[in-house]
C-alpha positions in Angstrom: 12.6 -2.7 3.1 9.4 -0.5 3.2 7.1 -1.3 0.5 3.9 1.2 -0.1 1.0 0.9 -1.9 0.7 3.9 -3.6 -1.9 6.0 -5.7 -3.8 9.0 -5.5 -6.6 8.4 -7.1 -9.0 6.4 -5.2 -10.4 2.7 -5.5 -7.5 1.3 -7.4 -7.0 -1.4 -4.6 -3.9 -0.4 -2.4 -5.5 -1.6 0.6 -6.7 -4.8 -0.8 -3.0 -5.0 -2.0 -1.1 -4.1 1.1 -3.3 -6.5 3.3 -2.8 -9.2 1.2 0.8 -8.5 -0.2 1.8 -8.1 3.8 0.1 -11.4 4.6 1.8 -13.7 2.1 5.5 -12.0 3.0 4.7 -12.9 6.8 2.8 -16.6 5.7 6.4 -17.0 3.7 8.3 -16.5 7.4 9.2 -13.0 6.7 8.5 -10.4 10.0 6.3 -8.1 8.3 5.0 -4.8 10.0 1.7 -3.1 8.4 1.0 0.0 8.7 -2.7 1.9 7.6 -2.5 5.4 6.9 -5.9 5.7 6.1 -8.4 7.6 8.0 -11.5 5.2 7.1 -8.9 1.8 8.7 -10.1 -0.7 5.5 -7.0 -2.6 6.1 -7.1 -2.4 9.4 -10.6 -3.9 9.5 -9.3 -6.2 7.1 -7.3 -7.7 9.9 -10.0 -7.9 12.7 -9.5 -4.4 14.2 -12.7 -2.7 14.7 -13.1 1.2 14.9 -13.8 1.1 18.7 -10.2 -1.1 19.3 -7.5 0.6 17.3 -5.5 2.8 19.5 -3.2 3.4 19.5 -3.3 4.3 16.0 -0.8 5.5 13.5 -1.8 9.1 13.9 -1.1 9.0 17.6 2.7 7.9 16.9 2.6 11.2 13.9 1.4 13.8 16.8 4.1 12.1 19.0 1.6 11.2 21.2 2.9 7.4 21.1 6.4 5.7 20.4 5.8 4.1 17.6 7.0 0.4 19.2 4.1 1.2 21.4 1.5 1.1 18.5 2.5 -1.9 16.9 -0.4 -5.1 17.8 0.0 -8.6 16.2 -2.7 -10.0 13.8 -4.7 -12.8 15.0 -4.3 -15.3 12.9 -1.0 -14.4 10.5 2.1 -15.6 12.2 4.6 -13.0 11.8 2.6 -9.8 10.9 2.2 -7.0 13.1 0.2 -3.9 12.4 -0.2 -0.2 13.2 -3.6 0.5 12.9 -5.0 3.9 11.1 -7.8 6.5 13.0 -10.0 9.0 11.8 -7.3 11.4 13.1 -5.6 11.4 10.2 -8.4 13.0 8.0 -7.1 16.2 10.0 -3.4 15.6 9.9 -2.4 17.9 7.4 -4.4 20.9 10.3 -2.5 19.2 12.8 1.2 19.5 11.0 0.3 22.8 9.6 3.2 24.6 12.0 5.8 21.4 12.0 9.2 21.9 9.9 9.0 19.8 6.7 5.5 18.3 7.7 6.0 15.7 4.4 9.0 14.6 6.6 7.4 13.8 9.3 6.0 9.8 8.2 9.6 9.0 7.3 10.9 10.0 10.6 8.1 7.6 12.7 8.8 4.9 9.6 11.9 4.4 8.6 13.5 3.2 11.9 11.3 0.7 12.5 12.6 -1.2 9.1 15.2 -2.3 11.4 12.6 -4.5 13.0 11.2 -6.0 10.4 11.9 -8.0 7.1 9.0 -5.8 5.4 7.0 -3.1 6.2 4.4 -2.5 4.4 2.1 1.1 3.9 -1.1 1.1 2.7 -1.1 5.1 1.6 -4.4 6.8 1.4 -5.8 8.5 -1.4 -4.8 12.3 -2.8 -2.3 14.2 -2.1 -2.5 15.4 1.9 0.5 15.8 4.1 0.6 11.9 5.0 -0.1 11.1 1.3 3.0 13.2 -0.1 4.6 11.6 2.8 4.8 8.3 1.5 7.8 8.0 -1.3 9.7 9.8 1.1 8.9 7.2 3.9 9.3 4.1 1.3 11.6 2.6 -0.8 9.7 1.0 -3.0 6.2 1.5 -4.7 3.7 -0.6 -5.8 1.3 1.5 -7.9 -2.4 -0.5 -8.3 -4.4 1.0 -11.4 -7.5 -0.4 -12.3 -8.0 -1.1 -16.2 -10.1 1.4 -17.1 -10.0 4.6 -18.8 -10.3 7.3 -16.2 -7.6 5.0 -13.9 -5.3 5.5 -17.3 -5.7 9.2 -17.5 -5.0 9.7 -13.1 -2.0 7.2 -13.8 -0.5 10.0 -16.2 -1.1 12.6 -14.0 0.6 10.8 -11.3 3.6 9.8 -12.8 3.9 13.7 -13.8 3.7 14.4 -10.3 5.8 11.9 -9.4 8.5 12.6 -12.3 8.3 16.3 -10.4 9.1 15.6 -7.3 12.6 14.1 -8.3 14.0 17.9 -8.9 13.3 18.9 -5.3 16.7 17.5 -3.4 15.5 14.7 -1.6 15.4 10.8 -1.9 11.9 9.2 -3.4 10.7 5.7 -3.3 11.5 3.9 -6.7 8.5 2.9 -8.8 8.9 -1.3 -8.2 5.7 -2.0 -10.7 2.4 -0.7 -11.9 -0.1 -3.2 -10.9 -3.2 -3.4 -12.9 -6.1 -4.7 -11.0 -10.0 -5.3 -11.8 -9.1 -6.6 -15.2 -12.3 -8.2 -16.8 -11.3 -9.1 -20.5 -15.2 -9.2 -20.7 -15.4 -5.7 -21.0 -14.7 -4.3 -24.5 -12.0 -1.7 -23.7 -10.0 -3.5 -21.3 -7.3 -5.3 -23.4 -7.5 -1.7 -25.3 -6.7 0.0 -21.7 -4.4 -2.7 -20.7 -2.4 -2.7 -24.0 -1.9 1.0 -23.5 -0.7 1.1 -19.9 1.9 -1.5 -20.9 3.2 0.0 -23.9 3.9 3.2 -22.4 5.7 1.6 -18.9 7.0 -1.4 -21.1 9.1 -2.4 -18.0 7.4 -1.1 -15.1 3.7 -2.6 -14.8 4.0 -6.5 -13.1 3.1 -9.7 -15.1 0.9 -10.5 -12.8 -2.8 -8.8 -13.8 -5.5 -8.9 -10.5 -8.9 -10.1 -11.9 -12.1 -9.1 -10.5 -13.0 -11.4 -7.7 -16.3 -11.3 -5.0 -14.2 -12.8 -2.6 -12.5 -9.5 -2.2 -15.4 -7.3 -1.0 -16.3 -10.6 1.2 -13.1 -10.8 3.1 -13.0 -7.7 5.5 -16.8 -8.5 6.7 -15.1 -11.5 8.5 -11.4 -9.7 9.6 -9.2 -11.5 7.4 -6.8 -11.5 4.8 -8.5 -12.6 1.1 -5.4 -15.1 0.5 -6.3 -16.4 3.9 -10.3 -16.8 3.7 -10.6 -17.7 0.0 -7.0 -19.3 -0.3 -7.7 -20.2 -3.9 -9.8 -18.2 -5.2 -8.7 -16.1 -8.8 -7.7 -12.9 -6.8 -5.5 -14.8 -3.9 -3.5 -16.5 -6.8 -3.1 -13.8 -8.1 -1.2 -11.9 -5.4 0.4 -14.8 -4.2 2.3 -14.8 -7.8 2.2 -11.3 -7.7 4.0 -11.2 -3.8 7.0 -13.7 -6.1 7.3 -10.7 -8.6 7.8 -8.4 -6.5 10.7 -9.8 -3.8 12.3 -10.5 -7.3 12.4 -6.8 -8.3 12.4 -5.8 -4.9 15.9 -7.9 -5.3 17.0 -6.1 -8.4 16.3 -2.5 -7.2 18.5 -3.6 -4.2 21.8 -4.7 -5.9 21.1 -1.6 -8.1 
């Protein structure tokens, strides 16, 4: 099963989901590949890789420069979880692909066989729409969609879901939308429960239980290379995802058998 994390729009916390998401699926004796597709490597630097150590990287396996078993490192640290680490390269992938046929094919091709490998994989997708980006509910089959509770996030989450809803007449197969995740929600602040309450009522079955509150511990956690859920094991936010990580195998169950 791939699993993305998967939004456009910028700072909605798909890294800080897909690090920690891919950690407690590997803690819970799963064999769990991540792979960043980012060019700036947050989650790869949330797992201990610095900038100077991660090839080969992703984009190496996309230019066919590497087999993609060749990229894959184990985290230090998290028993079954193995990684694919992201570059800078891929800030130039879409020049890079400009001549290849079906260029938004070409993630699924390096992704999907390696699914065999692994109980999960896991993609933490960057942000926009590039080559790689449009790349990913191609590559996936299920996507977790983090929105933060606040008004602009509401008004990019309708624009994506239009895209989204678009891309289903062009003859191809598309991740399914397992949840909506809303993260950063601070009841403190006036308009959240208003922002909240909207976002639910107009997904009524697609946004997870499970609400991510606003946390330090989560801007602490990549200075020292690990997981959150593994540095600040009960802290709000790693509670969170680890009830989160249970909602998800269970729908991730249901879109299975359906």
């Amino acid at each position: 099963m791939i699993i993305a994390a998967f939004n456009p729009k910028g700072g909605a916390g798909k890294t800080t989901t897909a690090v920690n998401v891919a950690t407690v699926l590997a803690r819970s004796d799963k064999s769990v590949l991540l792979i960043d597709l980012e060019a700036d490597l947050n989650a790869s630097i949330s797992l201990g890789v610095r900038p100077t150590h991660a090839s080969p990287s992703i984009a190496d396996v996309l230019l066919h420069h590497r087999r993609p078993a060749n990229a894959i490192r184990d985290v230090a640290g998290v028993p079954n979880l193995s990684l694919i680490t992201g570059a800078p390269e891929l800030a130039r992938m879409d020049a890079h692909l400009r001549h290849v046929r079906q260029p938004d094919q070409r993630l699924a091709d390096v992704v999907k066989p390696l699914s065999a490998q692994f109980d999960f994989v896991v993609l933490d997708a960057p942000s926009g729409y590039s080559t790689v980006a449009r790349g990913v509910p191609l590559a996936a089959d299920a996507l977790i969609v983090p929105v933060r509770a606040e008004y602009l996030s509401l008004e990019s989450l309708a624009q994506f879901l239009r895209w989204y809803r678009d891309q289903h007449t062009a003859p191809r197969t598309l991740a399914r939308i397992a949840g909506i995740l809303l993260t950063m929600v601070d009841y403190r602040r006036q308009a959240t429960r208003e922002i909240v309450d909207i976002i639910r009522l107009h997904n009524r079955r697609g946004v997870f239980a499970t609400e991510i509150p606003p946390d330090p511990r989560v801007a602490e956690a990549p200075s020292h290379g690990v997981p959150l859920v593994v540095y600040s094991p009960s802290s709000r936010a790693s509670v969170a995802y680890g009830r989160l990580t249970s909602e998800l195998l269970a729908r991730v169950q249901r879109l299975r058998s359906s």
